[in-house]
KOLLO-603135 format. One record per atom (N, C-alpha, C, O, CB): x negated, y negated, z negated. Coordinates in steps of 0.05 Angstrom, whole numbers, plus 5000, padded with zeros to 4 digits. Atoms other than C-alpha are relative to their C-alpha. Glycine has a CB too. Example, Ala and Ser with C-alpha at 12.3 -4.5 7.8 and 13.67 -1.06 7.14 Angstrom:
<atoms>
498250245000;475450904844;498249765000;496149764987;502049994975;501650245001;472750214857;501549784986;500549564982;499149915029;
</atoms>
This chain:
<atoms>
499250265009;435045164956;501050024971;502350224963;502349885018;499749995032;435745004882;501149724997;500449505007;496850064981;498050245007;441244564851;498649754985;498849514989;502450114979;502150255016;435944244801;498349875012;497149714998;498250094980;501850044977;431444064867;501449755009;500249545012;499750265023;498850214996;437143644887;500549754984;501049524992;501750085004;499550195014;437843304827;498049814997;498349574993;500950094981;503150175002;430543084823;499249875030;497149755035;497350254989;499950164973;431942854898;500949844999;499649645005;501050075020;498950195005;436842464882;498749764986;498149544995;501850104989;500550225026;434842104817;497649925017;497049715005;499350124961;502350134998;428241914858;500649805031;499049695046;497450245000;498050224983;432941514907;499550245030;498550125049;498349565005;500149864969;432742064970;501550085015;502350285002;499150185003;498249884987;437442275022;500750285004;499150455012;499749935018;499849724992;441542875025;500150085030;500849905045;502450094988;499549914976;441643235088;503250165000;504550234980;497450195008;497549894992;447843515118;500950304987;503250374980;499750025032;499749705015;446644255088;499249944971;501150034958;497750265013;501150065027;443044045017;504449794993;505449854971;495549705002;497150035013;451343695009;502250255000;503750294981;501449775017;498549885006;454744275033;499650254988;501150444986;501049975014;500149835020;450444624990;500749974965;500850174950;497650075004;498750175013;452844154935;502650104983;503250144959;500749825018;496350024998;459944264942;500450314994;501850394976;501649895038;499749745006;459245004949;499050084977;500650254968;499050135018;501249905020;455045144890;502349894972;502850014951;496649895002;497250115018;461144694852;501950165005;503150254985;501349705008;497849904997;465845034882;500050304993;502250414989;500649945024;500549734999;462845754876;500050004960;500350214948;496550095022;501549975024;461145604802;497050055006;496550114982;501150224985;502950005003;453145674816;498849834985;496849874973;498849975020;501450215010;452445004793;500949954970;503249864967;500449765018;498650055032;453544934712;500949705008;499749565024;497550014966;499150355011;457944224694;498049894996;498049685008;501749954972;501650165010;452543984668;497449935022;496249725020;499350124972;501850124981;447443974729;501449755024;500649545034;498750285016;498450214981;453543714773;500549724985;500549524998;503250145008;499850355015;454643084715;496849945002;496449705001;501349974959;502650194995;446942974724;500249955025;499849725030;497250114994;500150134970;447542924797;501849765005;501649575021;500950225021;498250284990;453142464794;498849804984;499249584995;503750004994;501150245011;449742004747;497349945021;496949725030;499350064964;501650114978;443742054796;500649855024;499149705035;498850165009;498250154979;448141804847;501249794993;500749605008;502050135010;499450205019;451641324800;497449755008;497649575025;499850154964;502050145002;445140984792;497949945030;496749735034;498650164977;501450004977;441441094859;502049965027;501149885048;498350265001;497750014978;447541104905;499850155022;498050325021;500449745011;499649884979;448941364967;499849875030;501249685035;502350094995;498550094972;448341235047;502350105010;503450305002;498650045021;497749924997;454141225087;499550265024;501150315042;502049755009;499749744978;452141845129;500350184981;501750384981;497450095021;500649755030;450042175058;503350034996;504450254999;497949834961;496850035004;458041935043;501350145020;502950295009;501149705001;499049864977;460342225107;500650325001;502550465007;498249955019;501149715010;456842895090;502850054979;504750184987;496250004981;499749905028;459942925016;503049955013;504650125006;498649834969;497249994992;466642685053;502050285000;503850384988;499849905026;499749814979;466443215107;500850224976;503150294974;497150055023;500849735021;464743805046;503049974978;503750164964;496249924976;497549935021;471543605005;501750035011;503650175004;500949844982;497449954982;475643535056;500250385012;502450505012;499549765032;499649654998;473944375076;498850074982;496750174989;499150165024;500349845018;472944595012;503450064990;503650194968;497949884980;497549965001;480744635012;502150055033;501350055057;500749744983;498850084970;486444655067;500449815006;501149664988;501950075008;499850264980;487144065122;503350075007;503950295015;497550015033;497749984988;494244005138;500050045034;497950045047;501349774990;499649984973;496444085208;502349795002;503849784982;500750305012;497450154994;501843585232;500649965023;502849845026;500349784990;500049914964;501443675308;503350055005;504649935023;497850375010;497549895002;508343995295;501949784998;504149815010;500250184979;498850164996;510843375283;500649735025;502749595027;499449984983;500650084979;508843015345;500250165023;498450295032;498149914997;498449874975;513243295402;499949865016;500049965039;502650064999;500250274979;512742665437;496449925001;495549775018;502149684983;502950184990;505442465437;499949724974;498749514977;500549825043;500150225016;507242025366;496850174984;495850394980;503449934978;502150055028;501241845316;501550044973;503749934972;498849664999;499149945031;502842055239;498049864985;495649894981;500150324991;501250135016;501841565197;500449994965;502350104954;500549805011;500749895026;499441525119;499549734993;498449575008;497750234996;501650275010;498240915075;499750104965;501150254952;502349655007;501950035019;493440825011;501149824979;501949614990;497449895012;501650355011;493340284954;499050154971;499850354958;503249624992;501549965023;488940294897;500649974975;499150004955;498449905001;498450035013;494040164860;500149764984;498049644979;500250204990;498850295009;497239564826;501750014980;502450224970;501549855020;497550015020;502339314777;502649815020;502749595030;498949814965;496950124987;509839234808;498950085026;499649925043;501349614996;499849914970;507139604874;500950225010;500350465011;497950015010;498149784995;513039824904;499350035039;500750165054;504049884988;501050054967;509939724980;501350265021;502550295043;496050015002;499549734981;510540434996;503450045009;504550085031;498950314981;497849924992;517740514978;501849895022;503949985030;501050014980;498350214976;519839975034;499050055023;500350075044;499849664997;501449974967;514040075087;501050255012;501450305036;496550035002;499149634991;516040815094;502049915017;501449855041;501550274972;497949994983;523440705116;499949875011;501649885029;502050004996;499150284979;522240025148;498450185024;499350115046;498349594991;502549874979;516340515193;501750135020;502050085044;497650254985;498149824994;521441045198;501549925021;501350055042;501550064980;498150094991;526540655226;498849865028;500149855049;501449834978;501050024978;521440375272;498750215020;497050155037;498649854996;500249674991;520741095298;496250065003;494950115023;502150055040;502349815008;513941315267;500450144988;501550054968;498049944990;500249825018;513741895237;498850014978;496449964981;499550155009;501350005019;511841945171;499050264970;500650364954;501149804995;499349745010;509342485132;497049974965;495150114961;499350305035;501250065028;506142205057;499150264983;500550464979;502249834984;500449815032;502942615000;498649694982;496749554987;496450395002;500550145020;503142154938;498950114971;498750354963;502349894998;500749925035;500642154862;501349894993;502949745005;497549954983;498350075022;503142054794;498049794990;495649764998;501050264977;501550325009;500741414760;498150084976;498850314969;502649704987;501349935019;495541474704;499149724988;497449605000;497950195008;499450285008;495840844668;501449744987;502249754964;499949965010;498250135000;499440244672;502550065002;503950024982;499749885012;497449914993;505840514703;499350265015;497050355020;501649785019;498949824980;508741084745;498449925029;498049695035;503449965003;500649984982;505641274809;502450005015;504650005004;498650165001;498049964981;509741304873;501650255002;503850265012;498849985023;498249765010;512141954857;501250014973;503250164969;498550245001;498850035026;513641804787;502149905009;504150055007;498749844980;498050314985;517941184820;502250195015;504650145011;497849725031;497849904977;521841664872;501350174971;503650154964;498550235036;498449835017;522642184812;502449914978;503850074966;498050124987;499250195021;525841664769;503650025023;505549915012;497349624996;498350024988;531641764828;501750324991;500650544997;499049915028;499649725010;535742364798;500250235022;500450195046;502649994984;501349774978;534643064830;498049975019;497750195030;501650085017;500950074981;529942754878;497350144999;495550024986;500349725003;501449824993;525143314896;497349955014;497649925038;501550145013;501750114995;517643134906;497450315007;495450315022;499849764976;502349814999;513743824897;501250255031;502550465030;499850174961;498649904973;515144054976;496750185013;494450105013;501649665027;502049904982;511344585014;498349875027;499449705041;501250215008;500350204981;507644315064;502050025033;502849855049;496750025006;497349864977;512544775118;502549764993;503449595007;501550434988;497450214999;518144385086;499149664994;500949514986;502450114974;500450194999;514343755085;500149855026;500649615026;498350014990;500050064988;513643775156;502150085007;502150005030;498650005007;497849944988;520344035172;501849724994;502749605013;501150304989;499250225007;523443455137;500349765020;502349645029;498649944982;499750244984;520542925177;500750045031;501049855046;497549864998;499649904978;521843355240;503249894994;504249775014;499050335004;497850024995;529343265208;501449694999;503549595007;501050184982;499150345016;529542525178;497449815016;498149665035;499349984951;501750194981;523642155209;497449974984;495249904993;501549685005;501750085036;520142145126;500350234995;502050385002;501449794973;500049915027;518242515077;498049894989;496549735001;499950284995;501450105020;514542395016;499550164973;500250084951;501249764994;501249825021;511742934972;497349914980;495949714983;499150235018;502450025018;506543004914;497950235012;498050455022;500850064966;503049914997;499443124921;499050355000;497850384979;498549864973;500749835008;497743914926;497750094995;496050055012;500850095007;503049925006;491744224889;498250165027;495750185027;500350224972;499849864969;491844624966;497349795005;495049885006;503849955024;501650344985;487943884987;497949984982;497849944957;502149644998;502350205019;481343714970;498950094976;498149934960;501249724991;500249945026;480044154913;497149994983;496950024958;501250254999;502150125004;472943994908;500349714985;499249654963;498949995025;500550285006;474343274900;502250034965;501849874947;501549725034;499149975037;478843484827;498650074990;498850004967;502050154988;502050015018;473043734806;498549844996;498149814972;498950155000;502050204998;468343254817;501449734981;499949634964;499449935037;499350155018;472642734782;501450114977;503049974965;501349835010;498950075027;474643034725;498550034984;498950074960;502050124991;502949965021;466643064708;499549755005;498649644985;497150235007;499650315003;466842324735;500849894980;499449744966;501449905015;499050145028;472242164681;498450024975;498949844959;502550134992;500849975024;467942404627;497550044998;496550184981;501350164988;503450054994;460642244652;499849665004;497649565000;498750205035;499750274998;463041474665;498349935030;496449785035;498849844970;501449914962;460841574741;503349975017;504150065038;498150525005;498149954973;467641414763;500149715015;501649715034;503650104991;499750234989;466540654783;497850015017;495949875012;500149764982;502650064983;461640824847;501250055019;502850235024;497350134998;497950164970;463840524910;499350335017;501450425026;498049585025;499749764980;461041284952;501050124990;502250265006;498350145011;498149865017;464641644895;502849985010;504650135019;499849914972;496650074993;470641334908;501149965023;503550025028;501049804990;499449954966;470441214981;500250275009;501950325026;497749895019;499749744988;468941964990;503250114993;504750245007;497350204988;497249825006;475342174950;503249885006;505549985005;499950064968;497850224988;479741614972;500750225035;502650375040;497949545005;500949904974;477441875050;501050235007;502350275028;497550035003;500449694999;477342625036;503850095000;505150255014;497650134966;496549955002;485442615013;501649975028;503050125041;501549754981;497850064977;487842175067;499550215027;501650305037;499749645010;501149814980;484042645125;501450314994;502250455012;496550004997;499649685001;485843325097;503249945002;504450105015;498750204967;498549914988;492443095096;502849975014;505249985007;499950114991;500450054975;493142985163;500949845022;501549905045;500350145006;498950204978;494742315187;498549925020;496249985018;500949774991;501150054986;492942025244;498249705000;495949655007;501750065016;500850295003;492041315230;500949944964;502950054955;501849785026;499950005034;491741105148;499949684990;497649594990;496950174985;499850285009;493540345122;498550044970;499250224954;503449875000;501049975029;489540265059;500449724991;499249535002;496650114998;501450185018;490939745006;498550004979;498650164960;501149894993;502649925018;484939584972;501049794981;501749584993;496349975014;500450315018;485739054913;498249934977;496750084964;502649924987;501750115030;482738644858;501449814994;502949655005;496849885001;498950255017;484338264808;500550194966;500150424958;503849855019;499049965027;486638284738;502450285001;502450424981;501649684989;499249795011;491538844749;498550245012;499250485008;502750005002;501549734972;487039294800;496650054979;495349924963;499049755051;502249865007;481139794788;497749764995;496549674976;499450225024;503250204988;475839314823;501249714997;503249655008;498650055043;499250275008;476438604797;499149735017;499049525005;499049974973;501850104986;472938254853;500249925029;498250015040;498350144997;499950044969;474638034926;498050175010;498250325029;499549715010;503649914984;467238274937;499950215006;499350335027;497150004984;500249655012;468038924901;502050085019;501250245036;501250094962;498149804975;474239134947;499549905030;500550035049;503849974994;501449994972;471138855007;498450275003;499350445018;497949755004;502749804999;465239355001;501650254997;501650385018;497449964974;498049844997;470139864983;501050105024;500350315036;501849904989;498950004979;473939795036;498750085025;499450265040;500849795001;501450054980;469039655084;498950365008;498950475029;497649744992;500649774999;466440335067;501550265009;500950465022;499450004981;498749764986;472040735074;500650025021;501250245031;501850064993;499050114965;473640435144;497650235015;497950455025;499049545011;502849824986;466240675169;500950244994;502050355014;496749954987;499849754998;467241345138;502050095013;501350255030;500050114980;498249884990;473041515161;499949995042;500650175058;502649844982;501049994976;470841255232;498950235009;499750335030;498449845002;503049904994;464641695229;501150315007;500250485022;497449984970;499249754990;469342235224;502850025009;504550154996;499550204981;498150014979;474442085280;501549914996;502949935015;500950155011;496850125004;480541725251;499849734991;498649714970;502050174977;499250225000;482041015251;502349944968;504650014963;501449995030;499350165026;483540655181;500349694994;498049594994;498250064983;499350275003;486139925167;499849904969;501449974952;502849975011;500050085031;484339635102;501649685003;501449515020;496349984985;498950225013;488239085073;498349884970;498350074955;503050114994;500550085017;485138715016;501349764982;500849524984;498249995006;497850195018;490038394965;500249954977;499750144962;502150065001;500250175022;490537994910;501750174974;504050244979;501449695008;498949825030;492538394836;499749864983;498750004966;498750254989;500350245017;492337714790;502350054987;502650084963;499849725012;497249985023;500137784782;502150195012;502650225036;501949674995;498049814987;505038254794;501150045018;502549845022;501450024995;499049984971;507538474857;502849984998;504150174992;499450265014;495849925004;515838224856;500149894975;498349774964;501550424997;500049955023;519038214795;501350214980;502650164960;500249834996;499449765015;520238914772;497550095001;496050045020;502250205009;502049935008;514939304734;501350254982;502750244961;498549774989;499349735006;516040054727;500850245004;498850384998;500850014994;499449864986;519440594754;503049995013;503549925037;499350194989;497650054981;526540594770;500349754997;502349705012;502750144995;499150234984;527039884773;499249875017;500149685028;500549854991;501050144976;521939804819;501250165027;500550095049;496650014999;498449824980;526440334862;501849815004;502349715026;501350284990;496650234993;532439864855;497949715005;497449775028;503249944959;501850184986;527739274871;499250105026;499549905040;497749954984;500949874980;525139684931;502849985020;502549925044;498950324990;498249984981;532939744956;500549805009;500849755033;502050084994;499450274992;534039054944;498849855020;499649655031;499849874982;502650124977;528438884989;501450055033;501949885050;496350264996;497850014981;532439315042;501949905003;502349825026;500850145004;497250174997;538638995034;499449685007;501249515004;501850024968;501150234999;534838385050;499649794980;499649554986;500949915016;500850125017;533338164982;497149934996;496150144987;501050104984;502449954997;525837924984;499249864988;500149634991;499150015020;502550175005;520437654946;498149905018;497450045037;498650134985;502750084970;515137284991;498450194998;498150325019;497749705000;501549945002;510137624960;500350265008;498250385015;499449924983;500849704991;512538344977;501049955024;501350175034;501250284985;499350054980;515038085036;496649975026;495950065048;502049724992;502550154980;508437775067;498050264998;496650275018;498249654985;501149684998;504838595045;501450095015;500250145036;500050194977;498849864983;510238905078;499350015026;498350195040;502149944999;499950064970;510738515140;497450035015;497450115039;500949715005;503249934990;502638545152;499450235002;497850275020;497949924984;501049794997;501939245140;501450155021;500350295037;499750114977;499249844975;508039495185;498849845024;497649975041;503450035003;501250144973;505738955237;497050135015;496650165039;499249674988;501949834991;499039325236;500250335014;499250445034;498850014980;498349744996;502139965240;500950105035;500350245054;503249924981;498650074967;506439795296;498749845027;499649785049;502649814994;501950214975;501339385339;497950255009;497550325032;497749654982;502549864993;495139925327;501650345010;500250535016;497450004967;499849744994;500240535344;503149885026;505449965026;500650244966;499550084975;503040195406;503649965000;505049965020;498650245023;497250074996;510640055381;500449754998;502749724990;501750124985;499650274997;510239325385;496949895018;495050045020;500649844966;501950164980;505138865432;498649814989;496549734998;501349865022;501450185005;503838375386;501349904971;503749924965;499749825024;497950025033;504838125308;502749875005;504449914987;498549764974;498350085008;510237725333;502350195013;504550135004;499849745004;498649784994;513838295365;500650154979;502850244973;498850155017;499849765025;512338705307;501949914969;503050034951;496350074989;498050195028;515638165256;502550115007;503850294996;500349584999;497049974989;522038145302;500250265000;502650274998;500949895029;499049815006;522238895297;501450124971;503550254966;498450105008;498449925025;522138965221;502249854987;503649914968;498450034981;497350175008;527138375219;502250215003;503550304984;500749715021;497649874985;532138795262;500150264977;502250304966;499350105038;499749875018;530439315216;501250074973;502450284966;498750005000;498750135012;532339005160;503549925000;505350014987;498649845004;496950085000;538938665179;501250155005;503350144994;500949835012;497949804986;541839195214;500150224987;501550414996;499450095028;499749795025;541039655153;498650285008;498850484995;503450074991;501549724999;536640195186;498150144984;497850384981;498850015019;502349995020;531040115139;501650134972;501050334959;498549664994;499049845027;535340245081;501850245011;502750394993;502049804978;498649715001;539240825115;497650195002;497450404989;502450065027;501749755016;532741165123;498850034970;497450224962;497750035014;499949885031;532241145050;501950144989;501650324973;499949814981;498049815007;538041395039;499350325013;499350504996;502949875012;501249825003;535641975081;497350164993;496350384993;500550025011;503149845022;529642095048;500850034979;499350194968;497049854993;498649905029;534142134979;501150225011;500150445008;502549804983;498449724996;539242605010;497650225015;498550455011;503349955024;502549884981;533142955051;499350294981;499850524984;496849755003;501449995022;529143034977;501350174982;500250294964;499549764991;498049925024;535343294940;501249834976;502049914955;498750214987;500150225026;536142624899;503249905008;504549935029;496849695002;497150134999;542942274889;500049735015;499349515006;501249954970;500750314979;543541764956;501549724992;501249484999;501250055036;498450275016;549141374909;498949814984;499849584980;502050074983;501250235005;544141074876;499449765014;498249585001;498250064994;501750214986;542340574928;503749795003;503949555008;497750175039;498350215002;549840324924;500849904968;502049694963;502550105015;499250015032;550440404838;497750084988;497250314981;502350204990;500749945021;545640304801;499550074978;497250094968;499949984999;499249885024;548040534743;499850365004;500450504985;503449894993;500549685004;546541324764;496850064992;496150284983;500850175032;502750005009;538541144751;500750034959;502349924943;498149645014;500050025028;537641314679;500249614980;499449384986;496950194995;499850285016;538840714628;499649934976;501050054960;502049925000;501049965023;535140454566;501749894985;503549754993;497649934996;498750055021;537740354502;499949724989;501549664972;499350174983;501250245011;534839694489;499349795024;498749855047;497450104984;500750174985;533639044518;499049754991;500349654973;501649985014;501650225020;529138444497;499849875018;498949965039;497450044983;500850164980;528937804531;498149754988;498649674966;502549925016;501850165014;523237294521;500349775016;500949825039;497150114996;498350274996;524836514534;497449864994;496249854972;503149924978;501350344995;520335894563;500249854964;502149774951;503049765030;501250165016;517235584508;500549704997;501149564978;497950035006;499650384991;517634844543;502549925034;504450065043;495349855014;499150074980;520234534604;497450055026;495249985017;501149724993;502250074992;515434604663;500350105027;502050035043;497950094984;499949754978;513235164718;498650304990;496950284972;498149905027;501749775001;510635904713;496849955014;496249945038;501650245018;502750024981;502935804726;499150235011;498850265036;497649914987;500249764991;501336514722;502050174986;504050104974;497350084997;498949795010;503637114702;498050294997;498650505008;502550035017;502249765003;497137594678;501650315011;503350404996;499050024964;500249724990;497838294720;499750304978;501350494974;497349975018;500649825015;494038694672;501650014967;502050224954;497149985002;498449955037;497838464592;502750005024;504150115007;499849634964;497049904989;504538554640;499750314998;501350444985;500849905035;499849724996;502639254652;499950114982;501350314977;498550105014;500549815024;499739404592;503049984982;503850164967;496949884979;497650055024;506539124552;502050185020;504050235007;501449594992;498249914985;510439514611;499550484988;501250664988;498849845041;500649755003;505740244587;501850034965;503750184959;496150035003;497949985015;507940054515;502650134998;503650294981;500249854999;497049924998;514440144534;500250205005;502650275005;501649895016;499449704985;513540814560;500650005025;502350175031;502150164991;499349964977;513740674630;496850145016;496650195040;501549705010;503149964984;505840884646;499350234972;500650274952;497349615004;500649865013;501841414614;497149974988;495749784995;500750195012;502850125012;495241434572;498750325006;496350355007;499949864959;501149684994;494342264587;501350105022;503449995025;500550214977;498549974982;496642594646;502150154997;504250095008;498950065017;497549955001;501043034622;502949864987;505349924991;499550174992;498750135010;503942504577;503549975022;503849965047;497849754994;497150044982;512542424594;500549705001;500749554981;502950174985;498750294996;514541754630;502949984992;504550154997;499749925029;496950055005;521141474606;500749775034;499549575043;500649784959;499550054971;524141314676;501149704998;500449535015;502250225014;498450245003;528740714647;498549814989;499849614982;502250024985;501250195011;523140334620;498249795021;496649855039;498550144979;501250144979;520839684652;500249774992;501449714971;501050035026;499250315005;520538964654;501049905027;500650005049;497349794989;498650164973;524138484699;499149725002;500649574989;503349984998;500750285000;520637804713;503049805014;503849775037;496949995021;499550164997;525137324706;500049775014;501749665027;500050014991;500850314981;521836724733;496750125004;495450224985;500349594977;502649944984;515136874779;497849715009;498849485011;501150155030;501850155000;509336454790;501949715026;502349765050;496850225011;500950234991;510835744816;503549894997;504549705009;498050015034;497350005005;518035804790;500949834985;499749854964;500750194991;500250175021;520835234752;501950124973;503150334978;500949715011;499949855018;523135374680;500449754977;498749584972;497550205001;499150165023;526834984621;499650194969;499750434964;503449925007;500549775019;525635154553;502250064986;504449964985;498049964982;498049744995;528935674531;500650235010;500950455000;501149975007;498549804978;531236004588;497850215006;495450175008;501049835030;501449655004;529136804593;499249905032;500149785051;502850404994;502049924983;523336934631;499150295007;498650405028;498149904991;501149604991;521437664630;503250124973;504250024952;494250174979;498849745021;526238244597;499350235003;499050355024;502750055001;501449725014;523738824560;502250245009;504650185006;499749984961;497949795005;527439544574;498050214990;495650244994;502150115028;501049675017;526640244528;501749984986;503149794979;497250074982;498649795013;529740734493;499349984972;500250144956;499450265011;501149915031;525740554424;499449624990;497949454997;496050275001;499450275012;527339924389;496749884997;496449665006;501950034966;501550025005;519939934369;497450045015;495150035006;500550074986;501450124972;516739904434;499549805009;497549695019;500950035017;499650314985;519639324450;497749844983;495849714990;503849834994;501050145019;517639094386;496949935007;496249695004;500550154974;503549895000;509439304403;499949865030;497949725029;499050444998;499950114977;510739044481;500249684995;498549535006;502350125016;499050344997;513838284464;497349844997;497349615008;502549894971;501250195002;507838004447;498050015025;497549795035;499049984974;502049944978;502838234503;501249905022;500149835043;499150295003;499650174963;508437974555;500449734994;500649545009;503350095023;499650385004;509237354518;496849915012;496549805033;500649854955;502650054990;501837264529;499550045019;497150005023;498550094992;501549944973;501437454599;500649815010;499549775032;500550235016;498150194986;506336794611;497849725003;496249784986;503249934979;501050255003;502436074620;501949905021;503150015040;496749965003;498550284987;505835414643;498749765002;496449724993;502349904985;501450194989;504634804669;502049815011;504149875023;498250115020;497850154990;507734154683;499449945036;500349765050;500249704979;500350114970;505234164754;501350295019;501450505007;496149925008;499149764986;507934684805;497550155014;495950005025;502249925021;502649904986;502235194835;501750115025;504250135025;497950254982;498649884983;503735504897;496550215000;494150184999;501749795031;502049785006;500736204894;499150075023;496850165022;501050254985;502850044991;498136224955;501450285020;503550425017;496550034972;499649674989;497336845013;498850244979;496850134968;498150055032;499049725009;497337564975;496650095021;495150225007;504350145015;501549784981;491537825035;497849785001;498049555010;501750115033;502250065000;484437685024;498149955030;497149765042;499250174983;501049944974;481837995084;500350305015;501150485000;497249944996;498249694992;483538665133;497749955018;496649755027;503950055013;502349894996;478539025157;500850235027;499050375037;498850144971;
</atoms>
């Protein structure tokens, strides 16, 4: 078998077989294959695409070209370990609430997150932004953790999947990274290796999300569901709206302190109505509630009775992070600067653009443009007034935070522009497209 054989299979639209992928993967992984035959194959694929058995294959091949976690160890009882996805967003703090609200509904939970590359901070950026709070955990003490707390929540190890880092970082720079089996396989390949049982995925579109398209994260979606079927584990897609910001914090630690507030029963609808759907799924498809409306009344109780936020608190003290943050805000780092931008007229918020929020939020230093690039933890915006909000003129609408007078300066106009009004009120509507 010859690597260049494959490629001229490909480009002439043909199916791989089960060994021609995990000869693929190996010849990547071995070095046999130069960079440059593996970026022609992915552009042949790019262009000709993939079936979902072919996807299955290329799955299967990233997922053991590294280690699979084990988490058996955590399930002493006969529980399911669960894992959730999103494709990421602007102001999506989802994870930091579903976790402890899960927790508290006694699933075990045992996360590997990323760092954000972009707009903002990833979910580990976001926890790190909590001082000392310890993210790079063995997988021994990843699972010992939730054996002790109910959570944990670690970063991504190169251990996982190490096939699939190569493969995209010839994606990034072959322009092969927007293809739905591309990205289904490496979406798939993570959550499997490591090693939940059941996996909530939000998929979105819109103005602040990858795929801009209901359609586009249907098909998405739809895809990773099947694969992940094909190879034994049960996946829930969510498909949700990325037009305008999730909440109104945009960044890293204030979407933490937004995240508490949420426990303390401070809520936006909008992260309210994600929340409640995805634990409801959660808790219905892994047999701790009977039915959504069981599953509501659980994360209520959750909620009021402060369990949800005490397991955050032990997942800070757990992590090694300071658990006083969640009563003083003032121990999160704090910027030097603050800019507030003020209603134009009298009226309502019509929208509030997703993507110039984020981008005026990277400005600031809260997101990165390289990966090693350093996030400033205290930088963020705070929406003021949110879509369907009424609004006199004048009165502050969004405020700017950073450390550099001249951030702000380079941010103010991109969030002034993300604002439109309207003398009529909109009501924005459900958040969830469709769930799969």
């Amino acid at each position: 078998m010859r690597f260049v054989d494959l490629i001229e299979k490909k480009k002439r639209g043909g199916e791989h077989t089960k060994e021609e992928m995990n000869f693929i993967i190996s010849s990547l992984m071995s070095g046999m294959a130069e960079d440059y035959q593996v970026s022609a194959w992915l552009m042949a694929v790019y262009f000709k695409g993939m079936t979902l058995q072919e996807t299955a294959y290329l799955t299967e091949e990233i997922i053991t070209s590294g280690e699979v976690i084990d988490l058996s160890p955590i399930c002493q009882h006969g529980e399911k370990v669960l894992d959730k996805h999103s494709t990421g967003g602007v102001g999506d703090k989802i994870t930091l609430i579903l976790i402890p609200l899960l927790a508290a509904c006694g699933i075990p939970i045992a996360k590997l997150s990323g760092r954000g590359l972009g707009h903002t901070g990833g979910t580990i950026d976001k926890l790190e932004s909590i001082p000392g709070f310890k993210t790079n955990l063995e997988i021994d003490e990843l699972i010992q953790k939730v054996k002790d707390v109910g959570l944990a929540i670690g970063a991504q190890t190169k251990r996982l999947t190490p096939a699939d880092g190569r493969l995209y970082a010839l994606r990034d720079v072959t322009a092969t990274v927007d293809s739905i089996p591309l990205i289904a396989s490496s979406v798939v390949s993570k959550k499997i290796a490591s090693g939940a049982d059941y996996v909530i995925l939000d998929v979105k579109y819109g103005s602040g999300a990858f795929l801009k398209t209901s359609e586009e994260a249907s098909e998405l979606a739809q895809w990773m569901v099947n694969i992940a079927d094909m190879l034994g584990k049960k996946f829930h897609a969510v498909i949700t709206s990325m037009e305008q910001p999730l909440g109104r914090a945009v960044g890293n630690a204030i979407e933490v302190i937004e995240s508490i507030e949420f426990l303390k029963g401070n809520m936006t609808t909008d992260i309210k109505e994600l929340t409640y759907e995805m634990a409801s799924l959660a808790l219905t498809s892994l047999g701790k509630a009977q039915n959504k409306e069981e599953a509501y009344q659980k994360i209520d109780e959750a909620v009021t009775s402060g369990k949800g936020l005490e397991y955050f608190r032990q997942l800070i003290r757990s992590q090694g992070g300071n658990p006083s943050v969640i009563d003083n805000y003032r121990f999160f780092a704090q910027p030097n600067y603050a800019y507030q931008i003020k209603s134009p007229q009298n009226g309502f918020i019509w929208n509030v653009d997703a993507y110039k929020t984020a981008y005026a939020c990277k400005l600031l230093g809260a997101g990165r443009e390289k990966k090693h690039d350093i996030i400033d933890y205290s930088a963020g915006i705070y929406l003021n007034k949110i879509c369907g909000e009424p609004v006199t003129e004048g009165e502050v609408v969004a405020t700017l935070y950073a450390n550099d007078a001249d951030k702000i300066e380079a941010a103010q106009e991109y969030l002034k522009e993300a604002f439109s009004y309207s003398y009529e009120q909109r009501n924005r509507g459900s958040l969830i497209y469709k769930i799969i």
